[in-house]
Backbone as JSON Lines, residues from 0, in Angstrom:
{"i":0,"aa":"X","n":[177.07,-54.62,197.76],"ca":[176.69,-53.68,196.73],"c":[177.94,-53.22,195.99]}
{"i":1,"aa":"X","n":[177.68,-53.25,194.85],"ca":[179.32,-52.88,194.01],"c":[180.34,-53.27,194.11]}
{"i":2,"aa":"X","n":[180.63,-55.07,194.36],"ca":[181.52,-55.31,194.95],"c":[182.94,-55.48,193.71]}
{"i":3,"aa":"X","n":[182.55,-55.35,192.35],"ca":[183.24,-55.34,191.42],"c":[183.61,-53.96,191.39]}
{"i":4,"aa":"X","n":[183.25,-52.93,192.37],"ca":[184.4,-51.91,192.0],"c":[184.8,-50.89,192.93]}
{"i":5,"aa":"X","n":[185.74,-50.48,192.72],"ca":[187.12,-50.41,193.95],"c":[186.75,-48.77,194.18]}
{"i":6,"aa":"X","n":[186.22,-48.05,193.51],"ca":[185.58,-46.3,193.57],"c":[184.55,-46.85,194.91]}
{"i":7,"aa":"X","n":[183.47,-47.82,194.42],"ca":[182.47,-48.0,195.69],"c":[182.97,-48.67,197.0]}
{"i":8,"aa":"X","n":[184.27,-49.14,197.23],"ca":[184.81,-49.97,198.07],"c":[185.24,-48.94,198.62]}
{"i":9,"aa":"X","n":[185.65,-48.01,198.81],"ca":[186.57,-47.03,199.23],"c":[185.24,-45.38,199.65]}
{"i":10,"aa":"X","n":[184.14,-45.89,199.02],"ca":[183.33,-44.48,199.49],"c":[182.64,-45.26,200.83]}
{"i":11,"aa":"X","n":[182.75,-44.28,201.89],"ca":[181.71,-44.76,203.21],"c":[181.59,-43.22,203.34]}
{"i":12,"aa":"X","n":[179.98,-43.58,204.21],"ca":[179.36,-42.66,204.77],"c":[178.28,-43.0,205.48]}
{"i":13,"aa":"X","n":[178.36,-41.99,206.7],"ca":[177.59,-41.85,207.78],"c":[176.19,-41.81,207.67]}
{"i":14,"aa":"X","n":[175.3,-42.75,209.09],"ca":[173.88,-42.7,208.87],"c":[173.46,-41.34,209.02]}
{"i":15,"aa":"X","n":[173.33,-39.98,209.54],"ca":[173.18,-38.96,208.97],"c":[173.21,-38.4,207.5]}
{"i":16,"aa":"X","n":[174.34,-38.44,207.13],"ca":[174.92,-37.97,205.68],"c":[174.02,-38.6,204.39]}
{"i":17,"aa":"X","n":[173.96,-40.25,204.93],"ca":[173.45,-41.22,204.09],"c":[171.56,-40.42,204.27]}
{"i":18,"aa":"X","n":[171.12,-40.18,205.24],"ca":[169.5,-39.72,205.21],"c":[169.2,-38.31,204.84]}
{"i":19,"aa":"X","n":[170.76,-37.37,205.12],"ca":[170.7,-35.97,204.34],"c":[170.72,-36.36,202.3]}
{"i":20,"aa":"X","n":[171.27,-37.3,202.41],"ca":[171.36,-37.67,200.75],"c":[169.82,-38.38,199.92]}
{"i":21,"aa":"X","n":[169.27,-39.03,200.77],"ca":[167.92,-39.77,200.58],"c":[166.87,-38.8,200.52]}
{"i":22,"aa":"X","n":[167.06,-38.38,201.49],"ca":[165.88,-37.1,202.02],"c":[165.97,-35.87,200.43]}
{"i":23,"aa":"X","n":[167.21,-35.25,200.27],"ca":[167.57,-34.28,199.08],"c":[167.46,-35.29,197.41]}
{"i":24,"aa":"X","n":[167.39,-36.55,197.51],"ca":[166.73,-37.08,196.14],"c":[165.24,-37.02,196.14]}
{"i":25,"aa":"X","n":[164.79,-37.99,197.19],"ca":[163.34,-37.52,197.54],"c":[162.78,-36.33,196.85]}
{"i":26,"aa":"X","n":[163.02,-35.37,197.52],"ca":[162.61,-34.02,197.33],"c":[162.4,-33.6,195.71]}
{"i":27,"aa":"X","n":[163.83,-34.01,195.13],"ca":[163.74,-33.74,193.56],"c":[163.07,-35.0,192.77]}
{"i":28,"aa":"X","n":[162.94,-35.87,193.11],"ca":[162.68,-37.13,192.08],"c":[160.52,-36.6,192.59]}
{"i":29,"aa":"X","n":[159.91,-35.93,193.68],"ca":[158.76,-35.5,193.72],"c":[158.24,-34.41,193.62]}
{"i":30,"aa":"X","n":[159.4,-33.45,193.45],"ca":[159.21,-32.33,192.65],"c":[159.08,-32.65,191.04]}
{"i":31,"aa":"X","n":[159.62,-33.46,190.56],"ca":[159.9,-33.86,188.85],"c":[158.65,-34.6,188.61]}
{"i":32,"aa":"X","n":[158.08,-35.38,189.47],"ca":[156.74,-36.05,189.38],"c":[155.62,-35.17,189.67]}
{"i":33,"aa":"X","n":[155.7,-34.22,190.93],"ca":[154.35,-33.26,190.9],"c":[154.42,-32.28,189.5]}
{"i":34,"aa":"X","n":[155.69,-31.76,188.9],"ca":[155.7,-30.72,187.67],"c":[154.55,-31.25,186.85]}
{"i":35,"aa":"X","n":[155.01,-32.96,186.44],"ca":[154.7,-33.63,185.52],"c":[153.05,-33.83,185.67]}
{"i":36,"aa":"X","n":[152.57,-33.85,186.48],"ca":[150.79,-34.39,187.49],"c":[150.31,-32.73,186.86]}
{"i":37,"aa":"X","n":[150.75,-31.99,186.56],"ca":[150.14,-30.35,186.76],"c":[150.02,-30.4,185.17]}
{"i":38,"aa":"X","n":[150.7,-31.3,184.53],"ca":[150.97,-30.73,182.66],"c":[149.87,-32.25,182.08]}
{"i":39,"aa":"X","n":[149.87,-33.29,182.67],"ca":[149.17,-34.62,181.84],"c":[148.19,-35.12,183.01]}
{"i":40,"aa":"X","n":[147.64,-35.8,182.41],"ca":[146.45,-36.8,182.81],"c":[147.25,-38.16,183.59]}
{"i":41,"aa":"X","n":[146.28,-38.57,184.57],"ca":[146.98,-39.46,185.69],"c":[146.08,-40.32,185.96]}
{"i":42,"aa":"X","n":[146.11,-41.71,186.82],"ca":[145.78,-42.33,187.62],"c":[146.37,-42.29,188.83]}
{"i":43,"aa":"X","n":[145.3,-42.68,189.8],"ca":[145.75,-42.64,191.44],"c":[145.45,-44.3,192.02]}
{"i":44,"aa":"X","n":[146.19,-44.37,192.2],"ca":[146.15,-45.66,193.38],"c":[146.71,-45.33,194.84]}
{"i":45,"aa":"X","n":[145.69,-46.58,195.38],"ca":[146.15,-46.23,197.72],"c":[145.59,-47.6,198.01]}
{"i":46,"aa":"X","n":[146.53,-48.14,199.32],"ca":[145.54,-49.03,199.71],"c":[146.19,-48.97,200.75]}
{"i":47,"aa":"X","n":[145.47,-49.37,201.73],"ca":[146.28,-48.8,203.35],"c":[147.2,-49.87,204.0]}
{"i":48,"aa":"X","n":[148.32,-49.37,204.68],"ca":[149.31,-50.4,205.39],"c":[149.09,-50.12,206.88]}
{"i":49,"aa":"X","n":[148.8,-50.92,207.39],"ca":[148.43,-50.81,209.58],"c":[149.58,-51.74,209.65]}
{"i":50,"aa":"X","n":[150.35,-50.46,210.8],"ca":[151.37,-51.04,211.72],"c":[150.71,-50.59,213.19]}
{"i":51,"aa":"X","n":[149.85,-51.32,214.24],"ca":[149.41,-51.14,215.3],"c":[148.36,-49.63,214.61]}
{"i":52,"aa":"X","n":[148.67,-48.91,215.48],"ca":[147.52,-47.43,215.33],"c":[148.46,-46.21,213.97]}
{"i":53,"aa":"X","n":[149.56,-47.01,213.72],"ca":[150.24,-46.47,212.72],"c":[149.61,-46.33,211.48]}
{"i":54,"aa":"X","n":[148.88,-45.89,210.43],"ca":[148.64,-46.37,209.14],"c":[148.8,-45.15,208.14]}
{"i":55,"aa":"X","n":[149.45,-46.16,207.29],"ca":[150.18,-45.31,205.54],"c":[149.31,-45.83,204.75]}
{"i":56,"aa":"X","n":[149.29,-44.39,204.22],"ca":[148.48,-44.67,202.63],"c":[149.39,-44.24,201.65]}
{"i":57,"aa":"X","n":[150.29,-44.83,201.0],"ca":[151.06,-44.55,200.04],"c":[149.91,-44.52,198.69]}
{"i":58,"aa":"X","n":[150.21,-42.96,197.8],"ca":[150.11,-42.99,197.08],"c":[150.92,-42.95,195.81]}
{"i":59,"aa":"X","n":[150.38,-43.63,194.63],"ca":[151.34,-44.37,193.34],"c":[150.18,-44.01,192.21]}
{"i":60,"aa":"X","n":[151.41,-42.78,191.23],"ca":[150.71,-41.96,190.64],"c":[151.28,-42.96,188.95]}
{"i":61,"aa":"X","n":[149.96,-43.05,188.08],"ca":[150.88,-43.8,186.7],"c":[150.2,-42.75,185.68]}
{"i":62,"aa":"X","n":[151.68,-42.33,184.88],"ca":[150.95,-41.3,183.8],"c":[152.31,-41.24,182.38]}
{"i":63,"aa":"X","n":[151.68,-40.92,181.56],"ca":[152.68,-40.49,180.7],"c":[153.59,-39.68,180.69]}
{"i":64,"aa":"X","n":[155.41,-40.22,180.8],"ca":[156.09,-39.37,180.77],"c":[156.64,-38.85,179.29]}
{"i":65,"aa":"X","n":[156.07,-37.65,178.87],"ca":[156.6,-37.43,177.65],"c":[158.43,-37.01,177.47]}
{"i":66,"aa":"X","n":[159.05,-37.22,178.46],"ca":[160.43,-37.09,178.08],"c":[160.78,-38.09,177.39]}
{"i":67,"aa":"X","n":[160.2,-39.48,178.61],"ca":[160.73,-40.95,177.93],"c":[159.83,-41.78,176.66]}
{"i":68,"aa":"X","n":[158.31,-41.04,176.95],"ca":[158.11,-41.44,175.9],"c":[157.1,-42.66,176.56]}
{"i":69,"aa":"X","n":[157.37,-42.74,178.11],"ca":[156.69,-44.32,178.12],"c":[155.73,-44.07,179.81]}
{"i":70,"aa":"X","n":[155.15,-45.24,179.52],"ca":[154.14,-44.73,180.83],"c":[154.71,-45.41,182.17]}
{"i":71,"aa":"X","n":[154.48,-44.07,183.57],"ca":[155.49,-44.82,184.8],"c":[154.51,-44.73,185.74]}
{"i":72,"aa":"X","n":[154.88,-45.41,186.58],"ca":[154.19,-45.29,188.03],"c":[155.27,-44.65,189.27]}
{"i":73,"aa":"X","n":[155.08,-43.72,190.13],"ca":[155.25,-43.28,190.32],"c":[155.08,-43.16,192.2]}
{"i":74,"aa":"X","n":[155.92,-43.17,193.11],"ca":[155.65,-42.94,194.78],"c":[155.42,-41.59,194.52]}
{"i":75,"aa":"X","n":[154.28,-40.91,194.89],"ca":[153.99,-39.52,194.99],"c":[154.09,-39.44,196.32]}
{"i":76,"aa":"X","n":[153.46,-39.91,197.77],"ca":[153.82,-40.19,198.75],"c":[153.6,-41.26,199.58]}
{"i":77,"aa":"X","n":[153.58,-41.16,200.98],"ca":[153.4,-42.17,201.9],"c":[152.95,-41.31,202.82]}
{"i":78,"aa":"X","n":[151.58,-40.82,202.69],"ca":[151.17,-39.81,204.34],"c":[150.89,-41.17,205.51]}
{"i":79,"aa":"X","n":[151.0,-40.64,206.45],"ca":[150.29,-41.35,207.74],"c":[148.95,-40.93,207.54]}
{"i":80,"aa":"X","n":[147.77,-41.31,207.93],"ca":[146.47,-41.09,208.21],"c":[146.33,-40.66,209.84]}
{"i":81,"aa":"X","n":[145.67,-39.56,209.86],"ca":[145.31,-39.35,211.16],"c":[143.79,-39.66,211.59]}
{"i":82,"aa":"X","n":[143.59,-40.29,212.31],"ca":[142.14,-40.35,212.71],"c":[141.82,-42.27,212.09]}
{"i":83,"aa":"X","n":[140.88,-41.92,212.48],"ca":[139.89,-44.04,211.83],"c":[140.13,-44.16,209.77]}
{"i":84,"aa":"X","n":[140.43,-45.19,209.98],"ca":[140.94,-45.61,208.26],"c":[139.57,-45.38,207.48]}
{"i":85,"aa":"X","n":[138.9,-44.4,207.39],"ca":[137.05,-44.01,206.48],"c":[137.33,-44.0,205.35]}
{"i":86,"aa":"X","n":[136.38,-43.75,205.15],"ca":[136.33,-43.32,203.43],"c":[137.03,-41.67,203.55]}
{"i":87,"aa":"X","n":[135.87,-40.83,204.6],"ca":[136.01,-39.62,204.51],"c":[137.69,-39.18,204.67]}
{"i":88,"aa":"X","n":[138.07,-39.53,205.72],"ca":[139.83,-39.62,205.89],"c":[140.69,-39.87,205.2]}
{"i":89,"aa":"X","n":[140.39,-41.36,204.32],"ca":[141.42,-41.47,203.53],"c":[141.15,-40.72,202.39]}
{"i":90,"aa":"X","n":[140.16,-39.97,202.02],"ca":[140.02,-38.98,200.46],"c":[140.51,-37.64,200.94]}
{"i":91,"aa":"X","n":[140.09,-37.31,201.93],"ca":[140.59,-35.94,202.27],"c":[142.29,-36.2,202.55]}
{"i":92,"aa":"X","n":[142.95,-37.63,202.67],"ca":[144.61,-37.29,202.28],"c":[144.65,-37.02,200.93]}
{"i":93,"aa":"X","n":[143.96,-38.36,200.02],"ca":[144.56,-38.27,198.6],"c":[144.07,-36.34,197.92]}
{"i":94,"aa":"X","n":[142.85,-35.97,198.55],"ca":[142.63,-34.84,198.13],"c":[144.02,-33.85,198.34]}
{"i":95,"aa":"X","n":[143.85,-33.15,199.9],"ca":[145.16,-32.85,200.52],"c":[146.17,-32.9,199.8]}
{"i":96,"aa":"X","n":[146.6,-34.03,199.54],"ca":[147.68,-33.94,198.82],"c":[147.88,-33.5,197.49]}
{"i":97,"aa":"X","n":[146.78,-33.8,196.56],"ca":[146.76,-33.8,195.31],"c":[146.76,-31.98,195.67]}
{"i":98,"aa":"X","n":[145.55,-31.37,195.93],"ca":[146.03,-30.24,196.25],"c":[146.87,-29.38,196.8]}
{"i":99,"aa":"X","n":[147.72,-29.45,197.81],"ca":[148.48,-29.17,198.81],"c":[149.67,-29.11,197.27]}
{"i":100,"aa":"X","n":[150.26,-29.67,196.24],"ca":[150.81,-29.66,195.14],"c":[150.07,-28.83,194.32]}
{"i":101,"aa":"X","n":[149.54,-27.85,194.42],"ca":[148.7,-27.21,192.89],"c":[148.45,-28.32,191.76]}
{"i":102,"aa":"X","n":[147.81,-29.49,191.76],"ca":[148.2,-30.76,190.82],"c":[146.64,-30.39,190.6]}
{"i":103,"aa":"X","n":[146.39,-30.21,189.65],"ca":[144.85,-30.07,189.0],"c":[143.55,-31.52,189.22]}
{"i":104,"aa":"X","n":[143.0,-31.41,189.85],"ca":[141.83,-32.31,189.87],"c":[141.34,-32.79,188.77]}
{"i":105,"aa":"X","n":[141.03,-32.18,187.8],"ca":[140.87,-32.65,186.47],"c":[142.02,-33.29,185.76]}
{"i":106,"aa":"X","n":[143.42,-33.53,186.07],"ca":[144.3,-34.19,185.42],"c":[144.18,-35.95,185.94]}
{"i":107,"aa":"X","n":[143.18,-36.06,187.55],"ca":[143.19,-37.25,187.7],"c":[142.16,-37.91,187.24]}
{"i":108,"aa":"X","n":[142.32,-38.5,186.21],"ca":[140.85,-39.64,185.48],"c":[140.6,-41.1,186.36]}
{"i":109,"aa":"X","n":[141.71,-41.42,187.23],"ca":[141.23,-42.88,187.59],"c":[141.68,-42.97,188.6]}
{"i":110,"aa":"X","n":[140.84,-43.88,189.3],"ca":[141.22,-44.07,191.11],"c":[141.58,-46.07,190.72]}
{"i":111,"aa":"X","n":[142.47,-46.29,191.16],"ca":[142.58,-47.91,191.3],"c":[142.38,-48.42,193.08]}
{"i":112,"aa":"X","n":[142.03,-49.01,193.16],"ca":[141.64,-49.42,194.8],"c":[141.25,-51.0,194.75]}
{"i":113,"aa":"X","n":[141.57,-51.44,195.98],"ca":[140.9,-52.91,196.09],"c":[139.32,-52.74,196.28]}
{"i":114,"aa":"X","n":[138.98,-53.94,196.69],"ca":[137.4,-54.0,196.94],"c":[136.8,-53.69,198.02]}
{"i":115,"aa":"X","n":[137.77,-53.28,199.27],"ca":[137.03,-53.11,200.59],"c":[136.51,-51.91,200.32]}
{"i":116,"aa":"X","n":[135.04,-52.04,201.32],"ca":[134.08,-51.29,201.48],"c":[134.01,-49.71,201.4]}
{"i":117,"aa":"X","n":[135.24,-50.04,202.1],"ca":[135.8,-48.7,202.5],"c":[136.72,-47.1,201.29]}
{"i":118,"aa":"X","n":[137.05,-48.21,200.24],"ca":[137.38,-48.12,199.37],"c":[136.38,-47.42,198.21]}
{"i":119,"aa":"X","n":[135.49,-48.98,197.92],"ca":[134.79,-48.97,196.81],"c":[133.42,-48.78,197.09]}
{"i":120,"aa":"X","n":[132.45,-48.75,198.64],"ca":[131.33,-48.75,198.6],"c":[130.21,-47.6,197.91]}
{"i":121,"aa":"X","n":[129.09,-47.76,198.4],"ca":[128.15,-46.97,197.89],"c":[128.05,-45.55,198.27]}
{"i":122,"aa":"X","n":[127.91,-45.96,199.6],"ca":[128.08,-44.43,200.18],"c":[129.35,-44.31,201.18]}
{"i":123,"aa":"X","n":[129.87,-42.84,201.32],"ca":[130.91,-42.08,201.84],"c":[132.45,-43.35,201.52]}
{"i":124,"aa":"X","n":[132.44,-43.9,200.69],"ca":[133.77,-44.76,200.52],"c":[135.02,-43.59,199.45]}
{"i":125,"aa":"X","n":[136.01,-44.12,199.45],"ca":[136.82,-43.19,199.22],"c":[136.16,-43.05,197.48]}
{"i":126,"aa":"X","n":[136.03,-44.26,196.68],"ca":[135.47,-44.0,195.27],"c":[134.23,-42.6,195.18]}
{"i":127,"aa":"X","n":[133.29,-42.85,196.1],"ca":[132.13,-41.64,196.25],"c":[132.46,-40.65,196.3]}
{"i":128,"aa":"X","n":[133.44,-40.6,197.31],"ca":[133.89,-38.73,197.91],"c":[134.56,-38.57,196.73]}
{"i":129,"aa":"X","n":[135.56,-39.03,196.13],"ca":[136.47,-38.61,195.16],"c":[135.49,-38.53,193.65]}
{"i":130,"aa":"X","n":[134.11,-39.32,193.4],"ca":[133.52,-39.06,192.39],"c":[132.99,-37.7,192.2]}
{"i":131,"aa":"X","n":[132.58,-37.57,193.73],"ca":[131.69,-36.27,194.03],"c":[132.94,-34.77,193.21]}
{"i":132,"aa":"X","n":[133.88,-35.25,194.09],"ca":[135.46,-34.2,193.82],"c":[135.4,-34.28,192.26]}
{"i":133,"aa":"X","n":[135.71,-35.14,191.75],"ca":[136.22,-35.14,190.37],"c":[134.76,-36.36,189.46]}
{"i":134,"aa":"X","n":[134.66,-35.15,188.46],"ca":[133.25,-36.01,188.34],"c":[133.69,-36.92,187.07]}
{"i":135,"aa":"X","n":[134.61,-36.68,186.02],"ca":[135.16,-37.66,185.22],"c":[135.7,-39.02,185.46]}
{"i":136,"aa":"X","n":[135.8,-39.22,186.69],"ca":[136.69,-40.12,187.54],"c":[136.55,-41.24,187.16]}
{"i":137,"aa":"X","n":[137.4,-42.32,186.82],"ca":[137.01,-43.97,187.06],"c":[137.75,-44.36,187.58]}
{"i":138,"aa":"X","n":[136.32,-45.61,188.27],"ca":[137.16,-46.31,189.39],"c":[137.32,-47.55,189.09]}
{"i":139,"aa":"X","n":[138.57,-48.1,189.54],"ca":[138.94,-49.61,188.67],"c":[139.43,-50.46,189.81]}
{"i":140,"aa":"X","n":[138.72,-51.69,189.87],"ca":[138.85,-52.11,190.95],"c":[139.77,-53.38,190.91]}
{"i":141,"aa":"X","n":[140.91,-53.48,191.94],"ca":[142.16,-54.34,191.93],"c":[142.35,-55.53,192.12]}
């Protein structure tokens, strides 16, 4: 990394220091994205990652940033899921979260998701619970 220059050849730092530095961007680069979720209109995307009984639902928020002018997508987070991968579970994170941020329910117009059942079905799938939540909602399937 940077091997053309002699400032980055000469900086080292510790795996502590290096995760106190990650951890304190984090923080501001999703503070600058929740501000932004509270003032414009959004889409939500999730689709779940299983490591053994481990599973992340990263959510990836895409909306207009009027600083730049251009539309971004966005890591809002990566919760773990507690409990069986449902419909009901995984909406009550994306809810949770969306709330747990004061981020207005009405700023989210669209859910993106794949096709599993679980996702997109008829009844109790994450598309349903979240229609029920937000009744403008569309769901667009991946």
């Amino acid at each position: 990394m940077f091997l053309d220059s002699d400032i980055a050849k000469k900086y080292g730092c510790a795996h502590t220091e290096t995760l106190a530095i990650i951890a304190e961007i984090g923080k501001t680069e999703k503070n600058a994205i929740v501000s932004t979720l509270k003032k414009v209109p959004f889409s939500i995307a999730t689709d779940g990652s299983n490591n053994g009984d481990f599973k992340l639902y990263p959510l990836v928020v895409t909306f207009h940033n009027e600083e730049t002018q251009k539309i971004e997508s966005s890591l809002l987070s990566a919760s773990a899921l507690e409990g069986d991968s449902t419909g009901v579970n995984i909406a009550k994170l994306m809810l949770n979260e969306l709330k747990s941020n004061n981020i207005p329910l009405e700023n989210c117009l669209a859910l993106s998701a794949d096709n599993a059942p679980v996702m997109i079905g008829k009844k109790v799938s994450v598309a349903d619970i979240l229609s029920n939540e937000i009744k403008h909602l569309v769901v667009h399937v991946t």
